[in-house]
KOLBAKOL-363113 format. One record per residue: y, x, z of N, C-alpha, C, O in turn; residue number from 1; residue in one letter. Coordinates in Angstrom, 2 decimals, decimal comma, always signed. Each point is the difference from the previous one (the first is absolute). Example, Ala and Ser with C-alpha at 12.3 -4.5 7.8 and 13.67 -1.06 7.14 Angstrom:
<recs>
+---------+---------+---------+---------+---------+---------+---------+---------+---------+---------+---------+---------+-----+---------+
|    n_py |    n_px |    n_pz |   ca_py |   ca_px |   ca_pz |    c_py |    c_px |    c_pz |    o_py |    o_px |    o_pz | num | residuo |
+---------+---------+---------+---------+---------+---------+---------+---------+---------+---------+---------+---------+-----+---------+
|   -5,69 |  +13,19 |   +7,80 |   +1,19 |   -0,89 |   +0,00 |   +1,20 |   +0,90 |   +0,00 |   -0,02 |   +1,04 |   +0,66 |   1 |       A |
|   +1,07 |   -1,39 |   -1,38 |   +1,19 |   +0,82 |   +0,06 |   +1,09 |   -0,77 |   +0,73 |   +1,11 |   +0,51 |   +0,17 |   2 |       S |
+---------+---------+---------+---------+---------+---------+---------+---------+---------+---------+---------+---------+-----+---------+
</recs>
This chain:
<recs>
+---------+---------+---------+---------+---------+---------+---------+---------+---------+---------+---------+---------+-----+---------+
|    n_py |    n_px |    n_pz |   ca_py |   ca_px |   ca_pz |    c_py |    c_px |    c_pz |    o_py |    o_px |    o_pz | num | residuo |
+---------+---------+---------+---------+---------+---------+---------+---------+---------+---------+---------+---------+-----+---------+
|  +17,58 |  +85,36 |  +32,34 |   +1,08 |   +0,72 |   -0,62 |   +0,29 |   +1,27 |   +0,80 |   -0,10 |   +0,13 |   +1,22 |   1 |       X |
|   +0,35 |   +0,51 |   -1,84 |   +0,15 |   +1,80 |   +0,63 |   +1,72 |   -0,09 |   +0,38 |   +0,93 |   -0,29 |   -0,75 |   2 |       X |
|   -0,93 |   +0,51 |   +1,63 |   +1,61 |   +0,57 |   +0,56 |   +0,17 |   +1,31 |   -0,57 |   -1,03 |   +0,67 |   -0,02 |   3 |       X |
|   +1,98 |   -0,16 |   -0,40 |   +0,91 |   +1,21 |   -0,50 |   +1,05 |   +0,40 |   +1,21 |   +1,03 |   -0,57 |   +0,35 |   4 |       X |
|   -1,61 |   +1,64 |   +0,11 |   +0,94 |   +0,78 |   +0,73 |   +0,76 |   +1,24 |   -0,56 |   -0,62 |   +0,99 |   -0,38 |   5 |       X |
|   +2,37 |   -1,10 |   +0,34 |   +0,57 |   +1,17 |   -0,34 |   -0,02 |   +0,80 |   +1,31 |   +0,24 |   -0,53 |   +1,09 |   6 |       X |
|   -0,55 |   +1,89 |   -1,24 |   +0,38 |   +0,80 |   +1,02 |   +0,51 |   +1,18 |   -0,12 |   -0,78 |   +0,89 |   -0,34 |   7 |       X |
|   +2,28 |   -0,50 |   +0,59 |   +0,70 |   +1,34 |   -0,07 |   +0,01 |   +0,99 |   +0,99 |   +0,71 |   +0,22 |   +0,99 |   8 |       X |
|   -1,96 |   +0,45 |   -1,66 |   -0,82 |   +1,09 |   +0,21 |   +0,71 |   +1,14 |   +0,63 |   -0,54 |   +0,74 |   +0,82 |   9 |       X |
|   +2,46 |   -0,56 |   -1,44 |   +0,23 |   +0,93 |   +0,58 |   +0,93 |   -0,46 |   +1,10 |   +0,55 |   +0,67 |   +0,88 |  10 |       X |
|   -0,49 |   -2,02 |   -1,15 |   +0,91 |   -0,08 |   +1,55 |   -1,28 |   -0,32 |   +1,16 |   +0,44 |   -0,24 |   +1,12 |  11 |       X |
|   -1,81 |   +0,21 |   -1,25 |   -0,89 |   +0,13 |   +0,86 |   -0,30 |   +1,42 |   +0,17 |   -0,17 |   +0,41 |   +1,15 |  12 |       X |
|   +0,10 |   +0,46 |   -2,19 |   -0,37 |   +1,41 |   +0,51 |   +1,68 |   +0,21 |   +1,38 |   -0,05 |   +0,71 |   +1,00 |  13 |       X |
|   +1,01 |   -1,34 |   -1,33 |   +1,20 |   +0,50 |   +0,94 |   -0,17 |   -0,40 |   +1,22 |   +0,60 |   +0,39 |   +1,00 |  14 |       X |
|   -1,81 |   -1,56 |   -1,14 |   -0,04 |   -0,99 |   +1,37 |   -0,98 |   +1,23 |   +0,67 |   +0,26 |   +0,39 |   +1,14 |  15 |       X |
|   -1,05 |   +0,02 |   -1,67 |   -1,05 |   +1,08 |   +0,61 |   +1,10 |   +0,72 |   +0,34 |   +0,21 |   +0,24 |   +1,18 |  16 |       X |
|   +0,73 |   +0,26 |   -2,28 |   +0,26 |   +1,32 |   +1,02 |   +1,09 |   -0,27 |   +1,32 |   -0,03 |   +0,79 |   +0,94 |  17 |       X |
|   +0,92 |   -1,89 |   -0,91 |   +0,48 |   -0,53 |   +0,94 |   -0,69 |   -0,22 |   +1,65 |   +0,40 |   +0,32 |   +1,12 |  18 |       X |
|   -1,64 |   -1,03 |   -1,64 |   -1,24 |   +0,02 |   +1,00 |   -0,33 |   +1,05 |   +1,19 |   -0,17 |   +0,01 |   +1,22 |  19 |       X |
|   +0,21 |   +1,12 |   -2,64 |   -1,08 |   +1,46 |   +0,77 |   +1,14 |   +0,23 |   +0,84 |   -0,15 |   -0,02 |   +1,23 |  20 |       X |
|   +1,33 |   +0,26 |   -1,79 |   +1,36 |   +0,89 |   +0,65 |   +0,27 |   -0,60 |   +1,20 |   +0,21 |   +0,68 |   +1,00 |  21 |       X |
|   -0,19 |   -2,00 |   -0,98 |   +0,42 |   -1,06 |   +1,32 |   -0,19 |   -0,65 |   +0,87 |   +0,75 |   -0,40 |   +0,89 |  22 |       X |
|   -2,01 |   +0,23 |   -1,16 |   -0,96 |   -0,81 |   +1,02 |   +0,01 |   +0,65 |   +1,41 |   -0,30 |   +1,16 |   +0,27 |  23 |       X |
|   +0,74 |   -2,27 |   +0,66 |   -0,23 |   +0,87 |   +1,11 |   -0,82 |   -1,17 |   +1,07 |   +0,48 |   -1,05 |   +0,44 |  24 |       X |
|   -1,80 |   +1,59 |   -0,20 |   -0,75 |   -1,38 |   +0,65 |   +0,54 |   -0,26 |   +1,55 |   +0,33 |   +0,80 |   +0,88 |  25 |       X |
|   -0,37 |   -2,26 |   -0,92 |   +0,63 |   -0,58 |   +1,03 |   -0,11 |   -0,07 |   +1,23 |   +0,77 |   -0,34 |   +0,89 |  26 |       X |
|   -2,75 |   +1,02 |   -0,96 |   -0,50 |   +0,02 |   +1,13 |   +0,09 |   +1,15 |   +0,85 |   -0,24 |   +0,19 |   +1,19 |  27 |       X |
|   +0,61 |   +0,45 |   -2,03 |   +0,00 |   +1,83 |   +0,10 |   +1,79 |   +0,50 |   +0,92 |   +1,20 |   -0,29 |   -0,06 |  28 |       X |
|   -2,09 |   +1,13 |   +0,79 |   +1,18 |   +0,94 |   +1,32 |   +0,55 |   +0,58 |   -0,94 |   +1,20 |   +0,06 |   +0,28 |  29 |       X |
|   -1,50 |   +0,67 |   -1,80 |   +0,47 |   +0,38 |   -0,30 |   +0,72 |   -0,36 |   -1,24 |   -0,55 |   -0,64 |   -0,89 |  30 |       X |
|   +2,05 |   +1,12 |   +0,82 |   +1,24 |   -0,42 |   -0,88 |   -0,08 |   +0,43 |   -1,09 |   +1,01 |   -0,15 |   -0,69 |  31 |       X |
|   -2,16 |   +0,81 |   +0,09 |   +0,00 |   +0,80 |   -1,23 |   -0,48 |   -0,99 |   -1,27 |   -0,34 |   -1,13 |   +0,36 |  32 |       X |
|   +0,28 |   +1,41 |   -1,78 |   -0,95 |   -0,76 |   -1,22 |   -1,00 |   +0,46 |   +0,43 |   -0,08 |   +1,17 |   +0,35 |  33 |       X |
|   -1,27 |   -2,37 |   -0,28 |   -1,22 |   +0,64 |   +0,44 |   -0,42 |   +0,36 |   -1,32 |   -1,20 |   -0,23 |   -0,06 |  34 |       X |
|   +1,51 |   +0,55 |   -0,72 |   -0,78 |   +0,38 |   -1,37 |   +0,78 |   +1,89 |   -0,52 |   -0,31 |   +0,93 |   -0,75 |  35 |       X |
|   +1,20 |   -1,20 |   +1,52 |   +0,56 |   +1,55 |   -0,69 |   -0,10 |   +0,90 |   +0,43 |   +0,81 |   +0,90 |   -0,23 |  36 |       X |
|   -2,01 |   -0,71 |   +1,18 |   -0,52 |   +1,19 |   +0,89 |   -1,50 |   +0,41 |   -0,74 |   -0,51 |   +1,13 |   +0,01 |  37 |       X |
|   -0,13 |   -2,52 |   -0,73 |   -0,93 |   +0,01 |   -0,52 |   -0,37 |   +0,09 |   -1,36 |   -1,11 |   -0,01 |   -0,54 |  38 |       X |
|   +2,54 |   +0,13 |   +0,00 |   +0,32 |   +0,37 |   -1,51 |   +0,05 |   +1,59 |   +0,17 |   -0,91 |   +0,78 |   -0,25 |  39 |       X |
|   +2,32 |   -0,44 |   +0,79 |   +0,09 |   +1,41 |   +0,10 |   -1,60 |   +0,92 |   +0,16 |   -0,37 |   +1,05 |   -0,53 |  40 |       X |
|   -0,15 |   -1,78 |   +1,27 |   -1,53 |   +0,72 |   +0,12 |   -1,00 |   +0,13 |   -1,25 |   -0,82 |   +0,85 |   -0,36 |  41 |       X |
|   +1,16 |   -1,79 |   +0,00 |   -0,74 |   -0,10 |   -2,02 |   +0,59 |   +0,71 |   -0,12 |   -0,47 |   +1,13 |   +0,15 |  42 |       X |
|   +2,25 |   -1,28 |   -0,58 |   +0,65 |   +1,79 |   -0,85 |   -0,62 |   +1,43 |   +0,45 |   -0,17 |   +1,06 |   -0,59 |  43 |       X |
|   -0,05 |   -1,43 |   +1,66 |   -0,39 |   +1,59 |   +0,62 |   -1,68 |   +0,22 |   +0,17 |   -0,65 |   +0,88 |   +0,56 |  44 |       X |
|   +0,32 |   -1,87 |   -1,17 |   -1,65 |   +0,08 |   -0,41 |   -0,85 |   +0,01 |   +1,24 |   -1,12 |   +0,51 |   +0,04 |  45 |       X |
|   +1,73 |   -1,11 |   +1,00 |   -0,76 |   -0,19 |   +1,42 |   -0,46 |   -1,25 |   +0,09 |   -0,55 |   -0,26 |   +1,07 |  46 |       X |
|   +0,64 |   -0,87 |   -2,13 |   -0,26 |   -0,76 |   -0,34 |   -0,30 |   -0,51 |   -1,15 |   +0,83 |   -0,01 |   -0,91 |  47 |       X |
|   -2,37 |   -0,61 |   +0,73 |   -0,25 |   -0,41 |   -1,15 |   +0,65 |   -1,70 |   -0,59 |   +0,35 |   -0,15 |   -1,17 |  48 |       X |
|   -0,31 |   -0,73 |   +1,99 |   +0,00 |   -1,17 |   -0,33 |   +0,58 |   -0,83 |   +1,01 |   +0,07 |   +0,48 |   +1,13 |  49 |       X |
|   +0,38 |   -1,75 |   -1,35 |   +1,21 |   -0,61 |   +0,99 |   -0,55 |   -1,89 |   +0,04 |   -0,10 |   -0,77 |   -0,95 |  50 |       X |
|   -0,07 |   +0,62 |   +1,84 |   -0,40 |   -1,06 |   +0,35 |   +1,67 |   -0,77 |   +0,59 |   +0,82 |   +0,44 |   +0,81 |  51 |       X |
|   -0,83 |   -1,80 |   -1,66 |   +1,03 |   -0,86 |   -0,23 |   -0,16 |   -0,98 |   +1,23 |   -0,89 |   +0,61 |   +0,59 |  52 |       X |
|   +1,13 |   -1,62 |   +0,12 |   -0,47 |   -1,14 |   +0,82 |   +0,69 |   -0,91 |   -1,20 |   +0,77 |   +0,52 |   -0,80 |  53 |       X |
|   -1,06 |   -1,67 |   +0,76 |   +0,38 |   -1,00 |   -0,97 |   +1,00 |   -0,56 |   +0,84 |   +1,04 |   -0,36 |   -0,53 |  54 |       X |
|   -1,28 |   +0,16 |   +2,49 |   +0,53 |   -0,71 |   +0,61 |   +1,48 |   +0,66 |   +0,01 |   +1,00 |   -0,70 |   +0,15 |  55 |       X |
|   -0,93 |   +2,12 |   -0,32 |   +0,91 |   +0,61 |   -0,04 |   +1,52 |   -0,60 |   -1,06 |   +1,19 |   -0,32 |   +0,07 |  56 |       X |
|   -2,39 |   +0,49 |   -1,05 |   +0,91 |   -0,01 |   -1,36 |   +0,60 |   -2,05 |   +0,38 |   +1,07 |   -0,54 |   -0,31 |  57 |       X |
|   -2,10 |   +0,02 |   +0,96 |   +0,79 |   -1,53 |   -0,16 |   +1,54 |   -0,06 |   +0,82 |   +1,06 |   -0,51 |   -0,35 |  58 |       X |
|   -1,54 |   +1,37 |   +1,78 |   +0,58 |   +0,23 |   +0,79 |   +1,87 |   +0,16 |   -0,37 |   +1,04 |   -0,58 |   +0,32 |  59 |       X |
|   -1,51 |   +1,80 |   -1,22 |   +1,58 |   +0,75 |   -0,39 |   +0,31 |   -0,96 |   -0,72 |   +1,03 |   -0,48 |   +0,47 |  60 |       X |
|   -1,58 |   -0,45 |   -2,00 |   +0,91 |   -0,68 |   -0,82 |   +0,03 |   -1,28 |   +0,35 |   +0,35 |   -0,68 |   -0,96 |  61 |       X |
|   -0,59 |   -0,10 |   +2,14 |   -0,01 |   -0,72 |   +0,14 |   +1,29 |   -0,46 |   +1,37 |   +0,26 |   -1,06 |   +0,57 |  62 |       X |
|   +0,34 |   +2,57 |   -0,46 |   +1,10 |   -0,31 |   +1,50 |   +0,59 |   -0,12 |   -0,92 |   -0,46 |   -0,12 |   -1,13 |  63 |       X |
|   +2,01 |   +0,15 |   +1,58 |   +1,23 |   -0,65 |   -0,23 |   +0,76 |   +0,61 |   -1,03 |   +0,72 |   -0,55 |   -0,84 |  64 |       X |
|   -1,04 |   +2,16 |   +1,04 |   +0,51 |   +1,08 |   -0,38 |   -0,44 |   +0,43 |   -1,34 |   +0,87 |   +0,33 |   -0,81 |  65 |       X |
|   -1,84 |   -0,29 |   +0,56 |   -1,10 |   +0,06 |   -1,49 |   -0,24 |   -1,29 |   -0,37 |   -0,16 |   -0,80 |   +0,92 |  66 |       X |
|   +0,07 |   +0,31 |   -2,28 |   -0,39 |   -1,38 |   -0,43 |   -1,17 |   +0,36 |   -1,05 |   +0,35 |   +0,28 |   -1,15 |  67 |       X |
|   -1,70 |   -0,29 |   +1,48 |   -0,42 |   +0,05 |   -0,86 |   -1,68 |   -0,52 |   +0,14 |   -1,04 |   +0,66 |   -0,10 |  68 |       X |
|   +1,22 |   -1,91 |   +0,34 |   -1,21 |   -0,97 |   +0,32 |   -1,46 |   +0,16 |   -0,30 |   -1,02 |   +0,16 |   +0,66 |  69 |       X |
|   +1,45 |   -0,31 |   -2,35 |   -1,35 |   +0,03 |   -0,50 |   -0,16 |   +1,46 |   -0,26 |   -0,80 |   +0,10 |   -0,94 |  70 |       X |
|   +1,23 |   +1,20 |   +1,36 |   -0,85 |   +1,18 |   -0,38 |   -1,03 |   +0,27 |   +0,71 |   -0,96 |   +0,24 |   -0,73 |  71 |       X |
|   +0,68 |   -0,17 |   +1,99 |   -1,26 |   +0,25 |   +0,74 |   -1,35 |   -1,38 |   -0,86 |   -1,20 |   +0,27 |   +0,00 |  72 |       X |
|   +1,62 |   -1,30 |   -0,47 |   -0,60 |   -0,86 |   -0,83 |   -0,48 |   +0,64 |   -0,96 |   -1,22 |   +0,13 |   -0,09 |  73 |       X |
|   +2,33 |   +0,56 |   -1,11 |   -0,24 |   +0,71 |   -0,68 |   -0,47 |   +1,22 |   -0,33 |   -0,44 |   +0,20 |   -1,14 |  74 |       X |
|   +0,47 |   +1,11 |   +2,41 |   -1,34 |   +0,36 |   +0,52 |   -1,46 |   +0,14 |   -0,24 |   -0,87 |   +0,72 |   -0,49 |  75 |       X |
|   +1,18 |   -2,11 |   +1,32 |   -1,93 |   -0,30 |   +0,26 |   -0,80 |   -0,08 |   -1,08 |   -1,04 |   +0,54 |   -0,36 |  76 |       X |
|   +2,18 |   -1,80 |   -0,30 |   -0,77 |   -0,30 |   -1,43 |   -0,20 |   +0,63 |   -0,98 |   -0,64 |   -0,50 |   -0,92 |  77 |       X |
|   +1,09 |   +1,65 |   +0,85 |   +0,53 |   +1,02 |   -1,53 |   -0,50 |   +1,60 |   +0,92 |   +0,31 |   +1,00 |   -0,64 |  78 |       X |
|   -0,83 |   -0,80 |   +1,68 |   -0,17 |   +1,30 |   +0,36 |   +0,40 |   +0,97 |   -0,56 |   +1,05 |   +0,59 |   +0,26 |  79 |       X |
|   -2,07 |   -0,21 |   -1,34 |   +0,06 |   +1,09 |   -1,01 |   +1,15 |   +0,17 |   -0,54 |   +0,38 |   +1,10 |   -0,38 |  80 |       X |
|   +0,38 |   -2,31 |   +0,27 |   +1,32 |   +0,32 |   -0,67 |   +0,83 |   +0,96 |   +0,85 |   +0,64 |   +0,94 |   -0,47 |  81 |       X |
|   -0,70 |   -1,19 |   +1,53 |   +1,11 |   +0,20 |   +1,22 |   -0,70 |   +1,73 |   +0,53 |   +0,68 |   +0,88 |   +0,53 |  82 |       X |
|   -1,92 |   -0,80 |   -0,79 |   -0,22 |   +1,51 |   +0,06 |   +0,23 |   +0,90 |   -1,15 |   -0,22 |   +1,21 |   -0,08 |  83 |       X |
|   +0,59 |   -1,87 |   -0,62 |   +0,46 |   +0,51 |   -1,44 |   +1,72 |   +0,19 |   +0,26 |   +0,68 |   +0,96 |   -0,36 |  84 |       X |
|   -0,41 |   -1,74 |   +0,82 |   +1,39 |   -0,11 |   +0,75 |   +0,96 |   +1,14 |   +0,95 |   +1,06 |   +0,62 |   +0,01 |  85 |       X |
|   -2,15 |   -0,86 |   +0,68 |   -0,02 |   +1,27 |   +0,95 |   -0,19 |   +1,57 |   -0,54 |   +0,67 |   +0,99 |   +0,32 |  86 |       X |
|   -1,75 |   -1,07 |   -1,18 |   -0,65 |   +1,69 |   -0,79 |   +1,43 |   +0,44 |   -0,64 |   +0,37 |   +1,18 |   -0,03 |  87 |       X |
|   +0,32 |   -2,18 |   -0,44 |   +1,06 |   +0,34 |   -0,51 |   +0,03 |   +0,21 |   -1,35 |   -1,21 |   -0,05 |   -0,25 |  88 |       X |
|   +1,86 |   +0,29 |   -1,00 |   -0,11 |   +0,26 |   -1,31 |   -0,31 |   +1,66 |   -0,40 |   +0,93 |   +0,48 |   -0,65 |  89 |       X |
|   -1,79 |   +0,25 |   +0,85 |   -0,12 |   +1,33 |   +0,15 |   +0,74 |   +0,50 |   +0,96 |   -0,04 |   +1,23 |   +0,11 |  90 |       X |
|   +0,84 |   -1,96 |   +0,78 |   +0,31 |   +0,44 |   +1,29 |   -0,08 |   -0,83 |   +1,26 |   +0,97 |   -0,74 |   +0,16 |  91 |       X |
|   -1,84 |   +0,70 |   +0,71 |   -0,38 |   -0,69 |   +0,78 |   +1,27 |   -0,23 |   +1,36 |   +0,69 |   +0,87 |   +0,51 |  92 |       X |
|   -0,72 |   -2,41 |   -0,18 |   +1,55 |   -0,73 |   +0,60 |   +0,24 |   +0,66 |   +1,16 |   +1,12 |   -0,03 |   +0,50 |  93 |       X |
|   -2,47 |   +0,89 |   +0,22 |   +0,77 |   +0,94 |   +0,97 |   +1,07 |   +1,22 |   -0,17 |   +0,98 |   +0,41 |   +0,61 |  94 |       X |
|   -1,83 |   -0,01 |   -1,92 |   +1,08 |   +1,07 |   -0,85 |   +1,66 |   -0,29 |   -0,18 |   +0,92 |   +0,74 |   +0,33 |  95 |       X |
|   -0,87 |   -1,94 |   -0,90 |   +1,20 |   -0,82 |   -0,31 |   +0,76 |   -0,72 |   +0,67 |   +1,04 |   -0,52 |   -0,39 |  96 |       X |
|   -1,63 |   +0,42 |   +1,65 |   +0,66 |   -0,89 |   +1,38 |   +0,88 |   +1,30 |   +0,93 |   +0,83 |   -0,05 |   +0,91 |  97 |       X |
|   -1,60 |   +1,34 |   -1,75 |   +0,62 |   +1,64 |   +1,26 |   -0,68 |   +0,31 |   +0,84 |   +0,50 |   +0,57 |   +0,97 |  98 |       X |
|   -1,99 |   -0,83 |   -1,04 |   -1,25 |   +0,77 |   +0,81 |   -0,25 |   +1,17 |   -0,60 |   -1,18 |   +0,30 |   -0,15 |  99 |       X |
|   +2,02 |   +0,45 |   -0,23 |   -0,20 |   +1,55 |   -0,61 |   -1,08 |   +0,49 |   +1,34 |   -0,10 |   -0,20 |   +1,21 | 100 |       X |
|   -0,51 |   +0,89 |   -2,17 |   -0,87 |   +1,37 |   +0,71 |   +0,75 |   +0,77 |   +0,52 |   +0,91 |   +0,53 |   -0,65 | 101 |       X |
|   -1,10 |   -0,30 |   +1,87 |   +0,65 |   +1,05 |   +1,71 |   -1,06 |   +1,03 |   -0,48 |   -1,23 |   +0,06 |   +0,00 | 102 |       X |
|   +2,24 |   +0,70 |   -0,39 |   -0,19 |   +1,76 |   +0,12 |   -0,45 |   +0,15 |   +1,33 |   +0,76 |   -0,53 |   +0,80 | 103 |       X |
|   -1,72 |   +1,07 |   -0,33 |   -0,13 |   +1,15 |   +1,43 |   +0,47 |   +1,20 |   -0,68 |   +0,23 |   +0,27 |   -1,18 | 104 |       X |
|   -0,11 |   +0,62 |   +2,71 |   -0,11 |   +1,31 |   +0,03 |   -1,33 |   +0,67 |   +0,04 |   -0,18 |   +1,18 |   +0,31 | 105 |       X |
|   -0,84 |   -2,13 |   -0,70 |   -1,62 |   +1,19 |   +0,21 |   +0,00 |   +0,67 |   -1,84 |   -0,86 |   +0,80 |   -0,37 | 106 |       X |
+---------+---------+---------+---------+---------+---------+---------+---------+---------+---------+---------+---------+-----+---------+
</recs>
């Protein structure tokens, strides 16, 4: 028998963007989101592509503070969905999270 999973797609696209904005790894000297130094760099086209840790994502929804168990589950199993997630709906979730493109002065 096939199990049926509901999954609300946009309160998972919120879990992504919650993720990127907040994460701050545990192991790390530094106090910052390790992901929002590496977004801003996509907006500003110094970056092509963003590598996720899964351990990350268990990490954040699984403390005290975030509840959200089975998404790094949901993830793994559904990939494509969740980069679809991320690309955003003709606007991709760095766009929409406030990784605007930084003007220089050149």
């Amino acid at each position: 028998m096939v199990q049926t999973v509901t999954v609300d797609y946009r309160e998972e696209q919120a879990n992504c963007e919650l993720f990127l904005k907040n994460f701050v790894d545990p192991y790390s000297d530094s106090h910052q989101p390790k992901y929002s130094q590496l977004l801003q760099d996509i907006a500003n086209r110094r970056k092509r592509s963003l590598d996720i840790d899964l351990d990350d994502v268990s990490t954040f929804f699984e403390s005290g503070e975030h509840s959200a168990p089975q998404f790094a589950r949901n993830i793994e199993r559904n990939t494509r969905t969740y980069v679809k997630l991320a690309e955003g709906e003709g606007r991709p979730l760095w766009v929409s999270a406030g990784w605007a493109r930084q003007r220089t002065g050149h």
